[in-house]
N, C-alpha and C positions, 0 to 999 in steps of 0.2 A: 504494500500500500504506500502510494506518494503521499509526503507532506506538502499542500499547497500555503502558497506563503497568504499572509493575510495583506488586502490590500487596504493600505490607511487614506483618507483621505481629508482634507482641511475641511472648517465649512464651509469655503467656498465654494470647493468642491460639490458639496453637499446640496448646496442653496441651489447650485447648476442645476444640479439632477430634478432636485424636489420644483422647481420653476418650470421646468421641462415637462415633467410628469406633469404640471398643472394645467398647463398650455392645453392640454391635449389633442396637438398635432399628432400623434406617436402614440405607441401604446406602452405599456409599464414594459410589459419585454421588450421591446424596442430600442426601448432608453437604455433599461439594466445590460443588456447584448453591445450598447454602443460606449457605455460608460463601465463597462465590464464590474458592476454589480449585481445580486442578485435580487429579482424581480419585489421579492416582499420588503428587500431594503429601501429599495427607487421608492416602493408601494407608503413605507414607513413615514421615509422622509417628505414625501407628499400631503403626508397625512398634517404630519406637525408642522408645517409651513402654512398650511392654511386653517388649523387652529391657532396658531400664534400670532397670525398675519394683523389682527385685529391691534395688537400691543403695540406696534410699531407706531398707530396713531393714534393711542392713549395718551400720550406725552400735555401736559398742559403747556401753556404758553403763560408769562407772568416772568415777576421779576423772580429770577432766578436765589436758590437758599444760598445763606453769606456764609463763604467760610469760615472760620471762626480764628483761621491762620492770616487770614490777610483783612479783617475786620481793621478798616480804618481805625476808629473809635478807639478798637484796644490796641490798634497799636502805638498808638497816641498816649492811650493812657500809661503804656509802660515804658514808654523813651519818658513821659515824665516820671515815671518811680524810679526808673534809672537813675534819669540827673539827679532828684535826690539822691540817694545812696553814695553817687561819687562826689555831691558835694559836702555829704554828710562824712565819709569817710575823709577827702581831702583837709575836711577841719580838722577830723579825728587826730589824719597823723601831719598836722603843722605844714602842710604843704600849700602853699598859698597860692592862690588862681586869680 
């Protein structure tokens, strides 16, 4: 008995197949014969591409959530606790600014 290698494919790859199958220019063996997958896989990915397809334009539109790293505000507020502390320390150790 041969071991056949397993064929990996991206999702791109993937999306190809399952868009193809959706099209339905072709038939499920058609596609899996020309993308040399097998039929219930092309069958698979068809599936979940057109139960998913709806999310894609779920997306709201609005002003987008603030990071919390680049929060103006805070970062304002902590270059001010900084310069405190360096001008608190600079007292501390006699070094005059």
């Amino acid at each position: 008995m041969s071991e056949k290698n397993r064929k990996v494919l991206s999702g791109a790859q993937k999306a190809k197949v399952a868009l193809e199958a959706a099209k339905g220019h072709k038939t499920i063996n058609e596609i899996a014969l020309e993308f040399g997958v097998h039929p219930t896989q092309a069958g698979l990915w068809k599936k979940a591409l057109l139960e998913n397809a709806a999310q894609i334009f779920d997306v709201k539109r609005g002003p987008k959530p603030v990071d919390a790293a680049t929060d103006p505000e805070r970062l304002y507020a902590k270059i001010g606790q900084l310069s405190m502390e360096l001008d608190w320390l600079k007292k501390k150790s006699g070094i005059d600014h």
